[in-house]
N, C-alpha and C positions, 0 to 999 in steps of 0.2 A: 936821851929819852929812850925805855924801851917801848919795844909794839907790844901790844896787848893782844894775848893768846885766846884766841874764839874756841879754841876746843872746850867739847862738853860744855857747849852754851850755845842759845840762840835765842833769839826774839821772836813776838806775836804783838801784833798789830790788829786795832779794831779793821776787818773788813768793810771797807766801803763798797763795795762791789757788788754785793750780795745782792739779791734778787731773788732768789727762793730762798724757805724754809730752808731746804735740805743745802743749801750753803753753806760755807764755815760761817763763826760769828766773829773767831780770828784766825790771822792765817800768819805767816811768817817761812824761818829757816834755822837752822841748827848745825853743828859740828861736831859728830858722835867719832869719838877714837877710841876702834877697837882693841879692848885688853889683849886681846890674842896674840895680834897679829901686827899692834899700832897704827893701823890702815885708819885715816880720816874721810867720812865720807858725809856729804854732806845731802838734807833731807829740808824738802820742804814739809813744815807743819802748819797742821789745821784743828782750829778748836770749837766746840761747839759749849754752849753754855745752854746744859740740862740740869734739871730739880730730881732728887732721889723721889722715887715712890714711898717711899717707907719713911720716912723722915722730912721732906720737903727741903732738905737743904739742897743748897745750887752745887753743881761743880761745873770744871773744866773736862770734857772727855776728847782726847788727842788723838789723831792718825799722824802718824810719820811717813814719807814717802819719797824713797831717794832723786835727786835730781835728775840724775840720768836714765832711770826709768821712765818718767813722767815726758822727758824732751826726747828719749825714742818712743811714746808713743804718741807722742803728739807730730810727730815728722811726718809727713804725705811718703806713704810706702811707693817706690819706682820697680812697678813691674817690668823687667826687662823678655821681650817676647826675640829670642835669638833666629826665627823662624824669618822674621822680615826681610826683603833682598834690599832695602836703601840702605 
C-alpha cells in the first residue's frame, strides 16, 4: 500500500467553535509546496461564507496562515531581565 501525498491539499471543517460573527464559518489546514524552492509548509485555513454585492451569489473567502507563525504568537513571551542578582 502506498501513503497518500497531502501536498497541495488540505481540508475545512464546518467550525464549531464560532462564537462571533467575525469567526471563521470553516477552519481547517493545508500543505502548500513551494515551486521554487520545493519547501512544504504547512498553514492553517479559515473560511468565511459571504454573498457578492452585485450578484448575491455566496462564496468561500480564505485566509491562509502558516503554522508556525500563528504558535510563536500565541507563545507567552519570557522577558529575561539580566540585571537581577538571584
Amino acid at each position: 500500500m502506498t501513503d497518500f501525498d497531502n501536498t497541495n491539499s488540505g481540508a475545512m471543517f464546518v467550525n464549531d467553535r464560532k462564537t462571533t460573527d467575525r469567526h471563521p464559518d470553516r477552519s481547517g489546514s493545508a500543505h502548500v509546496k513551494c515551486p521554487e524552492c520545493d519547501a512544504v509548509t504547512e498553514f492553517w485555513v479559515s473560511g468565511w461564507i459571504k454573498t457578492a454585492k452585485r450578484t448575491g451569489q455566496k462564496f468561500l473567502s480564505l485566509a491562509f496562515t502558516p503554522k508556525e507563525e500563528q504558535q510563536a504568537a500565541s507563545a507567552p513571551s519570557m522577558d529575561v531581565d539580566d540585571d537581577i542578582p538571584f
